[in-house]
BANUMI-827163 format. One record per residue (C-alpha): residue in three letters; x negated, y negated, z. Coordinates in steps of 0.2 Angstrom, whole numbers, plus 5000, padded with zeros to 4 digits. Layout:
// BANUMI-827163
AlaXYZ...
//
This chain:
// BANUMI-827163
Unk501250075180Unk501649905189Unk502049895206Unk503849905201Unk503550055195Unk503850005177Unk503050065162Unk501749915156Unk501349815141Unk499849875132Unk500149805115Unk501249655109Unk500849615091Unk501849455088Unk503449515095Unk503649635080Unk503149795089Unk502549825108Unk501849965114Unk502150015133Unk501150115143Unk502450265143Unk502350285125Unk503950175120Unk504050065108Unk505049895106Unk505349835089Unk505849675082Unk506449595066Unk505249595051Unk506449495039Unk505849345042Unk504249345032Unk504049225017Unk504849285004Unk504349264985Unk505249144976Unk505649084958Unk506648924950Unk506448954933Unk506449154935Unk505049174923Unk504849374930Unk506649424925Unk506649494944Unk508549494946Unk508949604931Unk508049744940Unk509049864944Unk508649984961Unk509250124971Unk508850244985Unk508350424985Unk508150574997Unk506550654995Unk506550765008Unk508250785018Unk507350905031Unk506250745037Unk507350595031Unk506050535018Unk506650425006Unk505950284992Unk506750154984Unk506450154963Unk506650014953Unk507050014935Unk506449854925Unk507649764913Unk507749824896Unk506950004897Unk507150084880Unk505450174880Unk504550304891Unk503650174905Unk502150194915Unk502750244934Unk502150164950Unk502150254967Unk501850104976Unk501650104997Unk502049925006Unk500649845018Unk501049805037Unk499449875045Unk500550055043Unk501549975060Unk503049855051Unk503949845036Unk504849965024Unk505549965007Unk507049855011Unk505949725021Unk506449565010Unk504449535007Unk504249725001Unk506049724990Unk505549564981Unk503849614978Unk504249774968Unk505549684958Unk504349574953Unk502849694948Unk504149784939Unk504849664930Unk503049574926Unk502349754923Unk503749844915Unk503549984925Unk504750104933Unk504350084954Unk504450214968Unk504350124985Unk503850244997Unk504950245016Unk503450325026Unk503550325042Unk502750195053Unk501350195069Unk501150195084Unk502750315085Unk502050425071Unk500150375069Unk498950425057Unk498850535047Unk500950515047Unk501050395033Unk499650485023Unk500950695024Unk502450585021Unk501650495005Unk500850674999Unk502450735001Unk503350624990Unk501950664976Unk502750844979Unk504450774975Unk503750674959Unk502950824952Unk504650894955Unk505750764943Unk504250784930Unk504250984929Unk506351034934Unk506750904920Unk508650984924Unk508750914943Unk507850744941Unk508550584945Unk509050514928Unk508050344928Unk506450444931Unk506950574917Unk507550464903Unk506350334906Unk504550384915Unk503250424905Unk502450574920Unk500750554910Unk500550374916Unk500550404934Unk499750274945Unk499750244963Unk499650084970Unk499849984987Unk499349804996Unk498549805012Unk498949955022Unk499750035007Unk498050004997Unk497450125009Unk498650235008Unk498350234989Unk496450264992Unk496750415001Unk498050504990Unk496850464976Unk495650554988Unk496850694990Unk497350704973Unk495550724968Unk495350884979Unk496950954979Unk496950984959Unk498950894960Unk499650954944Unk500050774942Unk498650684933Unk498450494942Unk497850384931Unk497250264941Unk497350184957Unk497849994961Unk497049944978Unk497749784982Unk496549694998Unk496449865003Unk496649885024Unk495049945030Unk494049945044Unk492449975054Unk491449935070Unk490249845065Unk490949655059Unk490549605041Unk490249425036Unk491949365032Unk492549445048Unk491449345058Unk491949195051Unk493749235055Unk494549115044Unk495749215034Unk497949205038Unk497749385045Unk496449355060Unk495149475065Unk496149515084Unk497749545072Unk496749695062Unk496049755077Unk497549765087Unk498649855069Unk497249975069Unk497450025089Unk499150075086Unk498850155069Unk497450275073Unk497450455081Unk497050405100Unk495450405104Unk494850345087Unk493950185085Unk493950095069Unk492450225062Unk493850335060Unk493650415042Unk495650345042Unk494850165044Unk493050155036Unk492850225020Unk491150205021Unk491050375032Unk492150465024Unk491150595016Unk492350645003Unk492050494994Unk490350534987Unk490750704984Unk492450694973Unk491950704956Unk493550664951Unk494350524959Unk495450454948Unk494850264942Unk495350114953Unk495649914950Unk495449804965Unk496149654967Unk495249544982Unk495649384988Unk494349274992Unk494749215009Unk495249385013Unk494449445031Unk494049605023Unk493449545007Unk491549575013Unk492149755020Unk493149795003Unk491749714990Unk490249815000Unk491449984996Unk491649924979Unk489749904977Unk489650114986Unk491050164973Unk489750114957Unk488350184965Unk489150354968Unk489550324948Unk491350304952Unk492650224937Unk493250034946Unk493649864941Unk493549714952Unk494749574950Unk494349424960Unk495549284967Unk494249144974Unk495649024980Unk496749154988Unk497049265005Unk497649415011Unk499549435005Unk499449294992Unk500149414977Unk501649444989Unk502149274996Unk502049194977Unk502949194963Unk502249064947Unk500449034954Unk499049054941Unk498049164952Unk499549294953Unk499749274937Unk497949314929Unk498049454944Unk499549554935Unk498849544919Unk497549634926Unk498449764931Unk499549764916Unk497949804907Unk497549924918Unk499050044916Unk499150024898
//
């Protein structure tokens, strides 16, 4: 406490969220993140249609879906969880909303952008129940054909099931995989989209030295102080995958496509997981992006790279 007798500042990551030393939280505004764009509208993004959903009214979990233009078939679904170092954003941040209209447009895929609930006021593993929990309400809509939404039952196909996420929520996505492996969900995933997944350890990998990426090394150290249980450093099986012994020892983690940018500061820290995943015999793909950094496949609309990178992943949930 200051001589005032206030509460002090412990944490301030650029004004969007400070944490004070009585637990209170200040947040700011999110919305003014680079948003995607596109002149000519080559993705068709605007004739996706969307709509919220309770999932849970007890716990006010809720997910946006998104229904891409000209749905005639039965579609692969996409649970998909937004980046923001588990701290910022939400399925109506501007940066998260056009995203999703644009993977679903691009991939022709019905999208369920998950609301979970955001550190340090609910740290991990908050994010990791609420997201577990809307894989309850999925299985729901798949089996009680009677009470689902009526985009999910008319138009998803429950036996292409994929989770996916960027940053944060590429870690999210990991560890439902993770879960899904071991808790035998009657769900089958099909596969796992890992997009410059969040991750995180004590000792500093070559990319992280060199400190060069748009999201800086004191950036992901201070998201991961306000993200894991207190006490935790970033060895935390939460952070660093690496430790986690559960990895090894699933035998049936569903396959996984990465997509890592090459002046990502975590690209080091993701490729050497990639390199653990094969020799534990694991199923992965690895799509490079030399030229680009962390967040590239959300701040662009048209660019080769992001391009090649959803073809990839259109291939990948065929």
């Amino acid at each position: 406490m200051s001589e005032k007798g206030e509460a002090e500042l412990l944490e301030d990551f650029a004004s969007l969220i400070k944490l004070y030393s009585d637990g209170s939280v200040e947040r700011g505004d999110d919305s003014s993140f680079p948003v995607a764009l596109s002149e000519n509208d080559n993705f068709n993004y605007k004739h996706v249609e969307y709509k919220d959903v309770v999932m849970d009214e007890a716990t006010g979990l809720w997910a946006r879906l998104y229904l891409p233009p000209e749905t005639t078939s039965k579609a692969p679904l996409i649970m998909y969880y937004h980046g923001g170092g588990f701290c910022i954003h939400s399925p109506t941040a501007p940066i998260v909303h056009r995203a999703c209209q644009m993977w679903a447009a691009r991939l022709g895929a019905l999208f369920v952008s998950v609301n979970y609930r955001l550190a340090p006021e609910h740290r991990l593993p908050c994010a990791y129940q609420d997201s577990i929990a809307a894989l309850h309400w999925l299985q729901l809509q798949a089996v009680v054909a009677e009470s689902a939404d009526p985009w999910l039952g008319s138009h998803a196909d429950f036996s292409r099931v994929f989770l996916a996420g960027d940053s944060a929520g590429g870690n999210i996505a990991h560890h439902l995989g993770l879960w899904a492996a071991g808790a035998k969900a009657e769900i089958e995933i099909k596969g796992l989209i890992l997009v410059y997944p969040y991750f995180g350890g004590e000792e500093r990998t070559s990319s992280e030295k060199e400190n060069s990426s748009v999201f800086s090394l004191e950036e992901s150290d201070a998201l991961w102080r306000l993200a894991l249980p207190v006490g935790s450093n970033r060895d935390h099986p939460f952070s660093n995958p690496l430790v986690d012994e559960a990895v090894a020892s699933a035998p049936d983690i569903p396959p996984m496509l990465f997509v890592i940018a090459g002046h990502d500061l975590l690209r080091d820290r993701q490729m050497n997981y990639c390199e653990f995943l094969k020799k534990c015999g694991k199923q992965i793909r690895v799509h490079v992006c030399d030229e680009e950094d962390h967040g590239f496949l959300f701040s662009k609309m048209e660019e080769p790279s992001l391009v090649e990178a959803l073809r990839c992943i259109s291939d990948f949930i065929k």
